[in-house]
C-alpha positions in Angstrom: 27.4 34.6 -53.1 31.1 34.7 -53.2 33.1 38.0 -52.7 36.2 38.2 -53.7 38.9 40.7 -52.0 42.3 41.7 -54.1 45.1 44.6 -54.6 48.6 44.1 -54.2 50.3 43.2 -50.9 50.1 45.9 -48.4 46.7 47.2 -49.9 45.0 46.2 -47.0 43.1 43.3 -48.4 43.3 41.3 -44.9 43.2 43.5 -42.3 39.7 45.0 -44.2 38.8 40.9 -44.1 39.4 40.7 -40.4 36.9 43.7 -39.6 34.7 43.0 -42.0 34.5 39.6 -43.1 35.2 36.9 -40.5 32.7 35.1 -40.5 32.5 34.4 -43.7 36.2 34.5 -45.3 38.0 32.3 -47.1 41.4 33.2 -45.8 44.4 33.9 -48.3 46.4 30.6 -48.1 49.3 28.6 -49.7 50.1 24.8 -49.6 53.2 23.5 -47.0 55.5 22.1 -49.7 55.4 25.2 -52.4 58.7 26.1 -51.8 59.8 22.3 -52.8 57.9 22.5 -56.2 59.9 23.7 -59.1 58.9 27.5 -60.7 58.5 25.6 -64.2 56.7 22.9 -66.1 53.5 21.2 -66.8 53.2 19.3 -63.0 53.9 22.9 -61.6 50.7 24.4 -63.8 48.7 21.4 -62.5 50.0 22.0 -58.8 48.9 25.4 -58.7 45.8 25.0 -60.4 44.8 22.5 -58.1 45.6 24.5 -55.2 43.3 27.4 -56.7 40.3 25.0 -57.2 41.3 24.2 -53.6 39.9 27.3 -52.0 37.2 28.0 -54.5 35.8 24.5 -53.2 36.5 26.2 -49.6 34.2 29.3 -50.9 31.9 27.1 -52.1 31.2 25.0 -49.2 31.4 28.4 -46.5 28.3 29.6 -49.6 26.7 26.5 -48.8 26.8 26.8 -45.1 26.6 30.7 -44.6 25.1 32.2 -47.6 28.2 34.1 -48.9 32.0 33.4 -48.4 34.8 36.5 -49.0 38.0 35.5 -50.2 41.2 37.1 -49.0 43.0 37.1 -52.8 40.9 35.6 -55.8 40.8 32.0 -56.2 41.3 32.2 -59.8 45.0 33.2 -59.4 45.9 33.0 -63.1 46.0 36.9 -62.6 49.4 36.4 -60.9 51.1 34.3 -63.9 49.6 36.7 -66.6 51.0 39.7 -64.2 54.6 38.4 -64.0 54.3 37.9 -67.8 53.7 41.5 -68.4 56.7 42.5 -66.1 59.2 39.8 -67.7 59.2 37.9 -65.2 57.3 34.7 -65.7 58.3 32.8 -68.9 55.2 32.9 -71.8 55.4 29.1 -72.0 55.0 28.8 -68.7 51.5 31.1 -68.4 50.5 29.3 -71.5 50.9 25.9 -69.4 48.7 27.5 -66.4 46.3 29.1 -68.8 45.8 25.5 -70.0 45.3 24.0 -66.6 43.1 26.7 -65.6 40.9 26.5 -68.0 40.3 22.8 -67.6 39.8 23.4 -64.0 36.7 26.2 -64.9 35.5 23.6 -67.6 35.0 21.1 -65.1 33.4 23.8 -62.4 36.2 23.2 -60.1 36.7 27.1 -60.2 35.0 30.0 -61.0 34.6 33.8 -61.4 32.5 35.1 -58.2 29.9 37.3 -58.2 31.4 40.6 -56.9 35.3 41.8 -56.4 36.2 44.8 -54.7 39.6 45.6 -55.9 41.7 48.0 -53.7 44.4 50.3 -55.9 46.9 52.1 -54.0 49.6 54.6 -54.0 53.5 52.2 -53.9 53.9 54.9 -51.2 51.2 54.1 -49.0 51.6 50.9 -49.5 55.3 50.5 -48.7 54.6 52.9 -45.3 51.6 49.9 -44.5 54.2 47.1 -44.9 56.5 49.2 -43.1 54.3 49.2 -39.8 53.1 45.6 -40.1 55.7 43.3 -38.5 53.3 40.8 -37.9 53.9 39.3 -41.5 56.8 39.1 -43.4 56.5 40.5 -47.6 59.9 39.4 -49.0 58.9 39.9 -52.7 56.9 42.9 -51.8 58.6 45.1 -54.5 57.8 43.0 -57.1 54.9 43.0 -56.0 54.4 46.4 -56.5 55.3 46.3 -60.3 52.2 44.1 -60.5 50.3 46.8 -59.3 48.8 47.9 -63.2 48.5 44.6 -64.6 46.5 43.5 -61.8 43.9 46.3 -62.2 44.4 46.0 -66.0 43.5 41.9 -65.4 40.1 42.7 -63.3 38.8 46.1 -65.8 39.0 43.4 -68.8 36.9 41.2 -66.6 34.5 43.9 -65.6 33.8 44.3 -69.2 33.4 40.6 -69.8 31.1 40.4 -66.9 29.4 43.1 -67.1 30.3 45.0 -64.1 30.6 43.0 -61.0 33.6 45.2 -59.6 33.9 47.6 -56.9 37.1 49.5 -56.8 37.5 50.0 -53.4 37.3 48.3 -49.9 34.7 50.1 -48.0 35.3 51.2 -45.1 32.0 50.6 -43.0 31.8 46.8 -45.4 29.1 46.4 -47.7 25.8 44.4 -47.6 25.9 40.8 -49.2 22.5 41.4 -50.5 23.2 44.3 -52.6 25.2 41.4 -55.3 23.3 39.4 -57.7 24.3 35.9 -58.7 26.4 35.9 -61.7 25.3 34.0 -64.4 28.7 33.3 -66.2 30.4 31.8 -63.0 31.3 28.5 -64.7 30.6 30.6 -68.5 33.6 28.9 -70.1 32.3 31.5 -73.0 33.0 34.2 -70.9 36.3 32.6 -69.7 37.8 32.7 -73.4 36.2 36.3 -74.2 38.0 37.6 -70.7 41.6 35.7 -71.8 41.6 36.8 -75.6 40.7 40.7 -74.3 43.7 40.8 -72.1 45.9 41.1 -75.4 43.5 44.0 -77.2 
């Protein structure tokens, strides 16, 4: 099984990982050089793409070896570029370009959709009080972030549809039992893939 863990920044998502998950997690990550990659263009698509399928592999092989791996942020990151779309900040070209590198990346099973996601909303409030007290990490686009905030949660209740459930809306506070998920059948559904991406514009 893979879990997948998401909400914006300051929602909690790793310090619930930490408690509950360590074992098994797949820990939110980014490659050394980002900040020398330009924001736009085809190789940039490809770069971050890559990356993604990256840590899915990771998932994978901590399924292989465990029996379930929890991801701190969902591989499939595309949520991010569609999210900065919707707050005019991310050029439509540009998601179009990681749409298109995404989806060759789930046609060839380098990525996929897991089989559970527990999604954490939040009050900005709450959240901006949690950054607040953590000095231990440093959130310089953390009100940007913020704005995300509905077009995340609009992102994974299209998927829920598409998948038939599969979405928890919360982080439980005593965790959750591995065994209690099925296996999802569409995890490499490119079907399902093209459903979930033409229902984000209903």
């Amino acid at each position: 099984m893979i879990i997948v863990i998401e909400g914006i920044s300051a929602a909690g998502k790793t310090t619930w990982c930490r408690k509950h998950a360590q074992a098994h997690l797949i820990r939110e990550s980014y490659p050394a050089d980002r900040k020398e990659q330009p924001e736009i263009g085809l190789a940039t698509a490809h770069y971050w793409a890559d990356w993604n399928a990256k840590r899915w592999s990771d998932a994978l092989s901590m399924e292989q070896a465990t029996g379930h791996a929890i991801c701190d942020t969902d591989p499939l990151k595309l949520h991010y570029n569609w999210c900065m779309l919707q707050i005019g900040a991310l050029a439509r070209s540009q998601w179009e370009l990681q749409l298109e590198t995404s989806r060759a990346t789930f046609l060839e099973r380098r990525i996929g959709f897991a089989d559970a996601y527990l999604v954490k909303m939040i009050d900005p409030v709450i959240a901006r009080q949690q950054r607040d007290s953590d000095t231990s990490r440093q959130r310089d686009r953390f009100d940007q972030n913020v704005l995300l905030q509905p077009a995340l949660i609009r992102w994974y209740k299209q998927m829920e549809k598409v998948l038939g459930g599969r979405m928890c809306w919360e982080l439980p506070e005593t965790g959750f039992s591995p065994d209690d998920i099925s296996a999802n059948p569409f995890r490499y559904d490119i079907g399902a893939f093209d459903a979930f991406i033409a229902s984000l514009d209903e």
